[in-house]
NUVEX-101648 format. One record per residue (C-alpha): residue in one letter; x, y, z; residue number from 0. Coordinates in Angstrom, 1 decimal. Layout:
<sites>
(site 'A', (X, Y, Z), NUM) ...
</sites>
This chain:
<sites>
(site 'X', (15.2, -35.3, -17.7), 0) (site 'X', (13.5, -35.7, -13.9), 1) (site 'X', (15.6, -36.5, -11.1), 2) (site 'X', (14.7, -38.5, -8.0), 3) (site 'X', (13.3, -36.4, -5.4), 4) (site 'X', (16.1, -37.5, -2.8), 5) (site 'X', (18.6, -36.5, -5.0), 6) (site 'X', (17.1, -32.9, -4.5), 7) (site 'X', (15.6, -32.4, -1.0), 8) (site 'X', (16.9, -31.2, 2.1), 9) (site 'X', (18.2, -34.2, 4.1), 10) (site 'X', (16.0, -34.0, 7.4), 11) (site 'X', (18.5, -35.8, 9.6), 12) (site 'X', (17.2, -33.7, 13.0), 13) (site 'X', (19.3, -30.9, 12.9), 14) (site 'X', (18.7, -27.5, 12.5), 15) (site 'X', (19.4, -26.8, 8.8), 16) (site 'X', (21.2, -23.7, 7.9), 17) (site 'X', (21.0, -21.3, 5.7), 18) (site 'X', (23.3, -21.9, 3.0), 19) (site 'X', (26.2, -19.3, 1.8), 20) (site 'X', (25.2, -19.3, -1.8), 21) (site 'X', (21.2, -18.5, 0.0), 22) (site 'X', (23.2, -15.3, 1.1), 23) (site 'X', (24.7, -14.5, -2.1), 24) (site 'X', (21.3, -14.8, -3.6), 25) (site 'X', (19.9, -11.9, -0.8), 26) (site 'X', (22.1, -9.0, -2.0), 27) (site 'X', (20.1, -9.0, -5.0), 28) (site 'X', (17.7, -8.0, -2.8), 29) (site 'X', (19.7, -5.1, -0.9), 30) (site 'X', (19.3, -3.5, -4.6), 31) (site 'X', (15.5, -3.8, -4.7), 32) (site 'X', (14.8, -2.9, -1.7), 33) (site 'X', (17.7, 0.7, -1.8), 34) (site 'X', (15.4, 1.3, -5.5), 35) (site 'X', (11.8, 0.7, -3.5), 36) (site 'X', (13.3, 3.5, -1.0), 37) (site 'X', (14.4, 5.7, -3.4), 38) (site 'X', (11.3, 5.5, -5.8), 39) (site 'X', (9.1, 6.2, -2.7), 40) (site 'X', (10.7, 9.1, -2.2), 41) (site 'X', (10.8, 10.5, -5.8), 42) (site 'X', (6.9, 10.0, -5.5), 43) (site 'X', (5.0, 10.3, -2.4), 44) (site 'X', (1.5, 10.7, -3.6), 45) (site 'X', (-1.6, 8.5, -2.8), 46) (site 'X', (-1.3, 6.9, -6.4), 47) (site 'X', (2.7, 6.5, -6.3), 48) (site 'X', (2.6, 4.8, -2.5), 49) (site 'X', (0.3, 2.3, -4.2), 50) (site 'X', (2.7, 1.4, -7.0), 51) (site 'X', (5.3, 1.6, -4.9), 52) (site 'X', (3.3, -0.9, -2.4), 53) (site 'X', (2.5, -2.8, -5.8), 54) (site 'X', (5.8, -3.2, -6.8), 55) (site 'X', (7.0, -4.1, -3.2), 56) (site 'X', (4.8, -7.1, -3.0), 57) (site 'X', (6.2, -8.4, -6.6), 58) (site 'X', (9.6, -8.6, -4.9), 59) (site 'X', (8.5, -10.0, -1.9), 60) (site 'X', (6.8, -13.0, -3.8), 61) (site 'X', (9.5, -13.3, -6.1), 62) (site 'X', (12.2, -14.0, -2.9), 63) (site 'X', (9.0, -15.6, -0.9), 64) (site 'X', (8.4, -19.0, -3.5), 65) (site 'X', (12.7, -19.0, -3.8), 66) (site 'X', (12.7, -19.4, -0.6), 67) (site 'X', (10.0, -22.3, -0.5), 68) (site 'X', (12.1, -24.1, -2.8), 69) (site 'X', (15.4, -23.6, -1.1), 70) (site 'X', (13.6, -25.1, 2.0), 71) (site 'X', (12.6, -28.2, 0.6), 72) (site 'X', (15.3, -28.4, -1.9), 73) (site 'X', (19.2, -28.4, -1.5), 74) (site 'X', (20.6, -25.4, -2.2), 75) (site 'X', (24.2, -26.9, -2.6), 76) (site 'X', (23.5, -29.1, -5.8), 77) (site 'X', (23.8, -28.1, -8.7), 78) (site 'X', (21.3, -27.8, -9.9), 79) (site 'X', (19.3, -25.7, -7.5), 80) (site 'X', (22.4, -23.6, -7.6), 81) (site 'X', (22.5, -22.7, -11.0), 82) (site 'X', (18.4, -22.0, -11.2), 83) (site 'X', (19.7, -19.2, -8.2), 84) (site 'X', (21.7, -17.9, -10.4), 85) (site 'X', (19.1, -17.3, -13.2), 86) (site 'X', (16.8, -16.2, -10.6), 87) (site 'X', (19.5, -13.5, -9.2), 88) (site 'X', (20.5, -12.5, -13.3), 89) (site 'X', (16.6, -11.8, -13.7), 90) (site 'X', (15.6, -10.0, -10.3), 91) (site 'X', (18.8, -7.7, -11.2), 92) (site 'X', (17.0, -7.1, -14.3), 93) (site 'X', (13.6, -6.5, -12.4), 94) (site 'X', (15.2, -4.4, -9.8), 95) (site 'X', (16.6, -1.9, -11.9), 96) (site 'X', (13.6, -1.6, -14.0), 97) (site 'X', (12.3, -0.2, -10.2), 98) (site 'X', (12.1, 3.3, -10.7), 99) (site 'X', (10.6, 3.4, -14.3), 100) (site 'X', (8.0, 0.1, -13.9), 101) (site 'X', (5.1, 2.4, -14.1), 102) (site 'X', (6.9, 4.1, -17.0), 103) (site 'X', (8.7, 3.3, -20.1), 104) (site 'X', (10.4, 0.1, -18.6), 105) (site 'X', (6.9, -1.5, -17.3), 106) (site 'X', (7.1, -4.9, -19.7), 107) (site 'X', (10.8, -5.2, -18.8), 108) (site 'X', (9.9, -5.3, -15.0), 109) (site 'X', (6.8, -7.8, -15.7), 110) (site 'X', (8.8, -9.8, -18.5), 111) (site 'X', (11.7, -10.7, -15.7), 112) (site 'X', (9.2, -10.8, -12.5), 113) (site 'X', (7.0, -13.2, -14.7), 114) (site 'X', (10.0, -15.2, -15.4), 115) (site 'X', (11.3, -15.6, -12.2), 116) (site 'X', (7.7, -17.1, -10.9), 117) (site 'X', (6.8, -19.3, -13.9), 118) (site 'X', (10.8, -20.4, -14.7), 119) (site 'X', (11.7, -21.4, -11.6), 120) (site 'X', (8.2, -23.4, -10.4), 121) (site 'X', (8.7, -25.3, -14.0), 122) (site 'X', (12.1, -26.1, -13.5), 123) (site 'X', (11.5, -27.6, -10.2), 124) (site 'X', (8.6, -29.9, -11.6), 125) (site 'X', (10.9, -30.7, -14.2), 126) (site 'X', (13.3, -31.8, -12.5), 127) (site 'X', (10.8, -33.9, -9.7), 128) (site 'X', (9.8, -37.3, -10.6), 129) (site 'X', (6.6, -38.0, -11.7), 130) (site 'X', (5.4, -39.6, -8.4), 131) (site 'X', (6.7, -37.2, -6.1), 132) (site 'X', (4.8, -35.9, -3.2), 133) (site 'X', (5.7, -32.3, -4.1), 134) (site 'X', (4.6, -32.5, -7.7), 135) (site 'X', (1.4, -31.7, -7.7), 136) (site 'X', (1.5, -28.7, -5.3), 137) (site 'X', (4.0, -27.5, -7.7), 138) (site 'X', (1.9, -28.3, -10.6), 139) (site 'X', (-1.1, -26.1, -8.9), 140) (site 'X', (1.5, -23.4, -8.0), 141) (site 'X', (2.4, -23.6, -11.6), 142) (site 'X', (-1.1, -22.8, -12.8), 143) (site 'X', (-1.7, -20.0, -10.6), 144) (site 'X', (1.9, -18.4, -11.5), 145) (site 'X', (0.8, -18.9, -15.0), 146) (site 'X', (-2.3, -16.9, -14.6), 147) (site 'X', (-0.7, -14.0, -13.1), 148) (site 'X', (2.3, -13.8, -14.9), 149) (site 'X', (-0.1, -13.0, -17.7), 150) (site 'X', (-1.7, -10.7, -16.1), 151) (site 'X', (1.8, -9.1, -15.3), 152) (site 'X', (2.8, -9.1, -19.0), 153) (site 'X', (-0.7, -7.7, -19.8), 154) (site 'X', (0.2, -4.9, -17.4), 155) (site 'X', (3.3, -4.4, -18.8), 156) (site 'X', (1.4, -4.0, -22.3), 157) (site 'X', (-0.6, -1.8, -20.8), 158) (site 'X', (-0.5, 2.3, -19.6), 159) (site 'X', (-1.8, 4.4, -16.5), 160) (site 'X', (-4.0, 2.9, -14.2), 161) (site 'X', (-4.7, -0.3, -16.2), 162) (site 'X', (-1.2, -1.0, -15.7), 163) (site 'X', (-1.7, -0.8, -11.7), 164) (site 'X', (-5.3, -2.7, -11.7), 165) (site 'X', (-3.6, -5.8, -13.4), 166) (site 'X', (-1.2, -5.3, -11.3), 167) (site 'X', (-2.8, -5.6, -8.6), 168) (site 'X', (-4.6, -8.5, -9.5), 169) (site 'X', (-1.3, -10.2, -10.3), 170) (site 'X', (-0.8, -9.6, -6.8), 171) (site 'X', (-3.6, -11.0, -5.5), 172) (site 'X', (-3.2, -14.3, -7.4), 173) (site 'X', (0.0, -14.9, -5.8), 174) (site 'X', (-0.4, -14.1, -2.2), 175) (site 'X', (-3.8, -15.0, -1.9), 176) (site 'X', (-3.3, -18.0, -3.6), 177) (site 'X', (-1.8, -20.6, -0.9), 178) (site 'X', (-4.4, -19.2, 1.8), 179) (site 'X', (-7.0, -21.3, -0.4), 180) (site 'X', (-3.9, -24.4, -0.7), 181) (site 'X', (-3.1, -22.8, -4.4), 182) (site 'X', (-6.8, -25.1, -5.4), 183) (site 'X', (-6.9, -25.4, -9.4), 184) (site 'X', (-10.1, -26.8, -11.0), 185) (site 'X', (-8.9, -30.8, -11.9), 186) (site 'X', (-5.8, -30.4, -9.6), 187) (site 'X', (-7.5, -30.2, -6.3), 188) (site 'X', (-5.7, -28.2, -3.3), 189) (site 'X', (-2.9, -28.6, -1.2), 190) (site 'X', (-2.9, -28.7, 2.7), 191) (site 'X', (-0.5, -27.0, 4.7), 192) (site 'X', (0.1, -30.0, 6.5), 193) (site 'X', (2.0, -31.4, 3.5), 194) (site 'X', (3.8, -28.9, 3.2), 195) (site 'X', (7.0, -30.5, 5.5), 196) (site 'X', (9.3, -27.5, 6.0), 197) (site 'X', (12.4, -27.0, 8.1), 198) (site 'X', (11.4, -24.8, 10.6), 199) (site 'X', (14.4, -23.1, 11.7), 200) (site 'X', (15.6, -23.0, 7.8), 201) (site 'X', (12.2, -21.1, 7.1), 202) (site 'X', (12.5, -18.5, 10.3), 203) (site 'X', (16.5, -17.7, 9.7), 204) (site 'X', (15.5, -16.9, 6.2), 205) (site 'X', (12.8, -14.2, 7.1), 206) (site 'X', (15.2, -13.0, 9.9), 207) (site 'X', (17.9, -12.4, 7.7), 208) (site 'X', (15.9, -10.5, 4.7), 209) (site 'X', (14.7, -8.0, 8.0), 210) (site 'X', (18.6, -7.8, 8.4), 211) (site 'X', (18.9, -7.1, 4.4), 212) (site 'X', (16.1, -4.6, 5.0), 213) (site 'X', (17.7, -2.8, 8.0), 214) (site 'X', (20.8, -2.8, 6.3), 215) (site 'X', (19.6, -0.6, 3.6), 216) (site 'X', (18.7, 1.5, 6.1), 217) (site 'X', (22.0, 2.1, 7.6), 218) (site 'X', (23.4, 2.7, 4.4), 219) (site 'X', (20.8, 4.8, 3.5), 220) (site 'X', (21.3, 6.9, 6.3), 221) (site 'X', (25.5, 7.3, 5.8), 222) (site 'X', (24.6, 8.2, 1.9), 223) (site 'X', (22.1, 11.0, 2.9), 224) (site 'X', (24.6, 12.3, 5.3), 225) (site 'X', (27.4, 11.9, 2.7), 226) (site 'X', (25.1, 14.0, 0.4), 227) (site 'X', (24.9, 16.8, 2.7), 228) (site 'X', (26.9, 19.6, 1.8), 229) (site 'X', (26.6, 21.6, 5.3), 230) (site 'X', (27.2, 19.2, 8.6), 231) (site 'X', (25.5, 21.6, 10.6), 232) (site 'X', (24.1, 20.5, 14.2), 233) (site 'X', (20.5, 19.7, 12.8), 234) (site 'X', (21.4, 17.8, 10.0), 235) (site 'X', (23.8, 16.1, 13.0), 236) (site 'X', (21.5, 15.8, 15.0), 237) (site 'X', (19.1, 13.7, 12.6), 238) (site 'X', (21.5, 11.5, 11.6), 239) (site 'X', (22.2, 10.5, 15.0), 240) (site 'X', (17.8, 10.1, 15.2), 241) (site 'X', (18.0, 7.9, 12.2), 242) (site 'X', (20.6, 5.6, 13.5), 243) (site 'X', (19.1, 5.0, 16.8), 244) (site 'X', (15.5, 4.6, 15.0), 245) (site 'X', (17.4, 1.6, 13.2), 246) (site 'X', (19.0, 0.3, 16.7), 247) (site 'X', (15.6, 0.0, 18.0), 248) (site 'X', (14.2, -1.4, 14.8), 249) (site 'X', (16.8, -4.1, 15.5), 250) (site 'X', (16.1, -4.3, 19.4), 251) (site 'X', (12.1, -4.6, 19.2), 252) (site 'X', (12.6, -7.7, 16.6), 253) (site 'X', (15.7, -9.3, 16.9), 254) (site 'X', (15.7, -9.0, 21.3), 255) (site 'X', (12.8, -11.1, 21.9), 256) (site 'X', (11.5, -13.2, 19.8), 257) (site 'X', (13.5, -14.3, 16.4), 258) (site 'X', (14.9, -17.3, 18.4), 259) (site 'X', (11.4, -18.2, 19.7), 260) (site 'X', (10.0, -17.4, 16.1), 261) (site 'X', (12.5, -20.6, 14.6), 262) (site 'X', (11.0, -22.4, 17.7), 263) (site 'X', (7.4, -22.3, 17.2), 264) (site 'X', (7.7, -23.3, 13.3), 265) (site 'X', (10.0, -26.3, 14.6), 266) (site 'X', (7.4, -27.5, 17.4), 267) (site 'X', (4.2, -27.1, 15.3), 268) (site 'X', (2.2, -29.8, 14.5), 269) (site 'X', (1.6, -27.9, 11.2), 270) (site 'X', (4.8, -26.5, 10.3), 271) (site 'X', (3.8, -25.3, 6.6), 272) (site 'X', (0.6, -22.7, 7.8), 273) (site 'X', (3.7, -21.5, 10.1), 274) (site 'X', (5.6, -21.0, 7.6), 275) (site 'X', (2.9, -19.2, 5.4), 276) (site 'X', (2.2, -16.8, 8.5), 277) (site 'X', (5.5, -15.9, 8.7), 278) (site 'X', (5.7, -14.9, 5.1), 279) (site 'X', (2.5, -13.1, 5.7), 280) (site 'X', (3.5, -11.3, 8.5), 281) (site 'X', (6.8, -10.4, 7.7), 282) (site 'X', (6.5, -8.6, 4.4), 283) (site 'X', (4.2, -5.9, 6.6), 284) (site 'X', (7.5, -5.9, 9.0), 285) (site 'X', (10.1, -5.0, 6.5), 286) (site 'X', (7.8, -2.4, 4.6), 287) (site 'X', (7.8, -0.6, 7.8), 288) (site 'X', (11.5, -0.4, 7.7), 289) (site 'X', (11.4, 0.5, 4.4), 290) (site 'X', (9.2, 3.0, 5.1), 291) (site 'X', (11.3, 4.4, 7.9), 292) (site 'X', (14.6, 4.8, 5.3), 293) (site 'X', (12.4, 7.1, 3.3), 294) (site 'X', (11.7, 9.0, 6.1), 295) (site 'X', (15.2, 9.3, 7.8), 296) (site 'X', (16.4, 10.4, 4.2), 297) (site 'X', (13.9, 13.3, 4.1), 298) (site 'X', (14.8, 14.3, 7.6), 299) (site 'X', (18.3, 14.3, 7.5), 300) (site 'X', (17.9, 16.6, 3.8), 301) (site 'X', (15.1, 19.0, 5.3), 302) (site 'X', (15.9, 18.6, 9.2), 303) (site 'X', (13.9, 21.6, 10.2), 304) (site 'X', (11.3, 21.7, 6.9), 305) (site 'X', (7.8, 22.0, 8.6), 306) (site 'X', (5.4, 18.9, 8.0), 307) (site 'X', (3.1, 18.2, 4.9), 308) (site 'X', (0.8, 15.4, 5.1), 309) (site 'X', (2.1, 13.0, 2.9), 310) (site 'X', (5.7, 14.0, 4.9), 311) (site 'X', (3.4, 12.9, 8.1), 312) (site 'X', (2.6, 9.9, 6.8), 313) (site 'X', (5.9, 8.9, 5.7), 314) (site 'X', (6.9, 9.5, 9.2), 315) (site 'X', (5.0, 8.0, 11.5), 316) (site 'X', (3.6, 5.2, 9.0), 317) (site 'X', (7.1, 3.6, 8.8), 318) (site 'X', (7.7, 3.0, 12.7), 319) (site 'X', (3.8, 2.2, 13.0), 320) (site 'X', (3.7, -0.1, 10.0), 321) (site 'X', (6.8, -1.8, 11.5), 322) (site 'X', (5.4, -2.3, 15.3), 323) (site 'X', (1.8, -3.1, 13.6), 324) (site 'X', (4.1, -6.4, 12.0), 325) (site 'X', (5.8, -6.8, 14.8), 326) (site 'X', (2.9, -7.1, 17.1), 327) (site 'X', (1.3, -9.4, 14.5), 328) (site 'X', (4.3, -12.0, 14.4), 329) (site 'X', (4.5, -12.0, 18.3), 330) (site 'X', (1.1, -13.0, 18.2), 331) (site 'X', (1.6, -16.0, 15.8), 332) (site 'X', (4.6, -17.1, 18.2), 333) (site 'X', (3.7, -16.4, 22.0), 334) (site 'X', (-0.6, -16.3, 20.7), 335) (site 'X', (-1.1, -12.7, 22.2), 336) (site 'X', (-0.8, -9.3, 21.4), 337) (site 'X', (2.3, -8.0, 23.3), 338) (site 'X', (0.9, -4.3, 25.3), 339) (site 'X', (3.9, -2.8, 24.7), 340) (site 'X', (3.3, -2.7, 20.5), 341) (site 'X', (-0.3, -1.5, 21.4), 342) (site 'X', (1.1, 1.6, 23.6), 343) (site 'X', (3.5, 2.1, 20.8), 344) (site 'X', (0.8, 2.5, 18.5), 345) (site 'X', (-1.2, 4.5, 20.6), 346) (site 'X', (1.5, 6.9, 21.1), 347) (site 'X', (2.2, 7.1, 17.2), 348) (site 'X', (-1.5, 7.6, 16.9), 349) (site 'X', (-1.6, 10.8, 19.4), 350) (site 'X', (1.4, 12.1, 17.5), 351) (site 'X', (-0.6, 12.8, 14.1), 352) (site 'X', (-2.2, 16.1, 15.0), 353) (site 'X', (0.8, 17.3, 16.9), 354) (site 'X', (2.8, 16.8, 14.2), 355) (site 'X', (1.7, 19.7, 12.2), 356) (site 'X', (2.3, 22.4, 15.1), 357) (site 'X', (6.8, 21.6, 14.4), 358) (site 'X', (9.0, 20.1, 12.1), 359) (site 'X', (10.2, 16.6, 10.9), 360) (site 'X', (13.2, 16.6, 13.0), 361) (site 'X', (11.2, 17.0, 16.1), 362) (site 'X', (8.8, 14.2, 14.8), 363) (site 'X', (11.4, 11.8, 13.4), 364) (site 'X', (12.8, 12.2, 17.1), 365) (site 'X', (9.4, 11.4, 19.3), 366) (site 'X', (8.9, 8.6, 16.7), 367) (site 'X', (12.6, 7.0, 17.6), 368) (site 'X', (12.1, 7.6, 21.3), 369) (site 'X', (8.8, 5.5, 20.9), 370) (site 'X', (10.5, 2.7, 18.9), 371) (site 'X', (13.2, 3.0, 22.1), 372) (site 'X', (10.6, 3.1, 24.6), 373) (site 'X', (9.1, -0.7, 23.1), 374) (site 'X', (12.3, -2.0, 22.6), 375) (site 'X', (13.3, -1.5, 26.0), 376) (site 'X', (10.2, -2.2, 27.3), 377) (site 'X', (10.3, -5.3, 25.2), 378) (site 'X', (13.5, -6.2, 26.6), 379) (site 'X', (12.5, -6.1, 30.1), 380) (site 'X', (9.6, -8.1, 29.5), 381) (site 'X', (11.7, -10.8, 28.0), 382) (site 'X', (13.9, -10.8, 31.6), 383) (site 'X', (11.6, -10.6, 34.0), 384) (site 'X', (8.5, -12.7, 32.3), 385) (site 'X', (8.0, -16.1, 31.2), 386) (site 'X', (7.2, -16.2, 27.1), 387) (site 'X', (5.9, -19.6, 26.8), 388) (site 'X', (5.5, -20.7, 23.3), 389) (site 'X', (1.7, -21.4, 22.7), 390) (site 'X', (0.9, -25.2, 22.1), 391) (site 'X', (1.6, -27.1, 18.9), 392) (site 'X', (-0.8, -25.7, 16.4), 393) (site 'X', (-3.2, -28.2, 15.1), 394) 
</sites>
């Protein structure tokens, strides 16, 4: 039985809507995932288990991504909406502890709840839209596409090895790729951003918050490895107190100077949706980098003085460069330039990679924090002694 749309939508009364408390129950599911993605990265840090941990990384993105679509345009505080939440948060527990073994034994039970998730909840909603609704047939065409990969997903799960990852990855690339072509479907035509009316400070508080969800991981992350340590000696100390300022200025570079002006630019665009989209797109780069950066405080604080390997090298400075590469990105989408700060950051990460074999991964761990420190502050300053204009509406 359909409901009218009213009874469902947001009301869009001119204030700021807010994220709702039962949208925050809904995200510790996703503390879970993202404390297994950390851990699973860790228990495999080879070029093919990065990949399926990347794999497996975008899958929980786009599974909290469309959710929170649909808590944007729909009330969260009816029932209805409320209860399809709860399924969703039942089934990503499901997905999320299927983590560690989705490229083993539990593969079909990690596609079988992922795939149900995307395909259950965007046929819900239709169901429950009337016919003539304006968001019907975007959700019929985001129906399609879902349907396609959540085949390819079950398919994968069917599947062993690499053919598991390949379908994978094409699962993958149905769903985010999708809505950059306006999710087009032969006979269904596309959608344009510009229909897609969102609430712009809804939309930015949501991505802010999973970076907080993501950063929180990491400081529990970083009191479990300590806990974990038998011998509190002043090395393993003194990387504990690395990883906790790495996290500070992970907090500092985004949340300092520009997540207010980030809700702002969405709100004053003339094309609010593509906004929106960018700041999914951008901001699934920004919280691998902190997931990346976990991994790496939790190897350093085990094996403070353990001299560097490659892949430990990679883990190490990809996380804080991965991070400032997002960052740097998102500033650009809200202020429209690259900010130089990011860009010396990088550099400096960049000239770090053949020092880093000549000492260990404290010392590294350490140079990489004090760059992270160095942009925040920088950063900072910037933000107190210079105009940031937000660019004009975007057409």
């Amino acid at each position: 039985m359909t409901m009218e749309t009213g009874s469902l939508l947001r009301e869009r009364d001119g204030n700021e809507a807010h994220v709702s408390y039962v949208e925050l129950f809904f995200d510790l599911v996703y503390v879970f995932a993202v404390t297994q993605l950390a851990h699973r990265l860790v228990d495999d840090l080879s070029a093919v288990g990065v990949l399926q941990t990347l794999v497996l990384w975008f899958a929980v993105w786009l599974g909290w991504q469309y959710t929170c679509w649909v808590t944007n345009w729909f009330n969260p505080e009816t029932m209805s909406i409320r209860l399809l939440m709860f399924a969703i948060m039942l089934a990503g527990l499901v997905m999320s502890a299927a983590i560690p073994e989705a490229f083993g034994n539990r593969g079909l039970i990690f596609a079988g709840a992922y795939a149900a998730i995307q395909i259950g909840r965007t046929l819900f909603v239709l169901l429950q839209l009337d016919r003539n609704s304006a968001l019907a047939p975007n959700f019929r065409r985001m129906l399609a596409w879902l349907s396609l990969s959540g085949a390819l997903w079950i398919a994968g799960g069917l599947s062993d090895g690499h053919l598991r990852l390949v379908l994978w990855l094409l699962a993958v690339a149905c769903e985010y790729l999708s809505p950059m072509i306006g999710l087009w479907v032969p006979g269904l035509g596309r959608s344009q951003t510009s229909d897609w009316t969102i609430e712009g400070g809804h939309m930015a508080e949501r991505c802010q918050l999973f970076v907080i969800v993501a950063l929180g991981e990491s400081i529990l992350d970083t009191g479990a490895s300590l806990d974990h340590t038998a011998l509190w000696d002043l090395p393993i100390l003194i990387a504990f107190l690395v990883a906790f300022l790495g996290s500070v200025a992970m907090w500092w570079v985004y949340f300092d100077t520009s997540s207010h002006d980030g809700s702002e630019a969405i709100t004053h665009s003339k094309d609010p949706g593509r906004m929106g989209a960018y700041f999914h797109y951008v901001h699934v780069i920004i919280v691998a980098g902190v997931i990346v950066s976990a991994v790496a405080n939790e190897m350093v604080i085990a094996h403070p003085d353990q001299r560097i390997v490659a892949s430990h090298l990679g883990i190490l400075l990809g996380g804080p460069a991965i991070y400032l590469f997002g960052n740097a990105i998102y500033k650009k989408v809200v202020y429209g330039r690259f900010p130089l700060s990011h860009l010396c950051g990088l550099v400096a990460l960049a000239i770090l990679v053949p020092l880093g074999f000549l000492t260990d991964q404290l010392m590294v761990n350490g140079l990489t924090t004090l760059i992270l420190l160095a942009v925040a502050g920088w950063g900072s300053w910037a933000r107190r002694h210079t105009t940031y204009a937000l660019p004009l509406p975007h057409h």
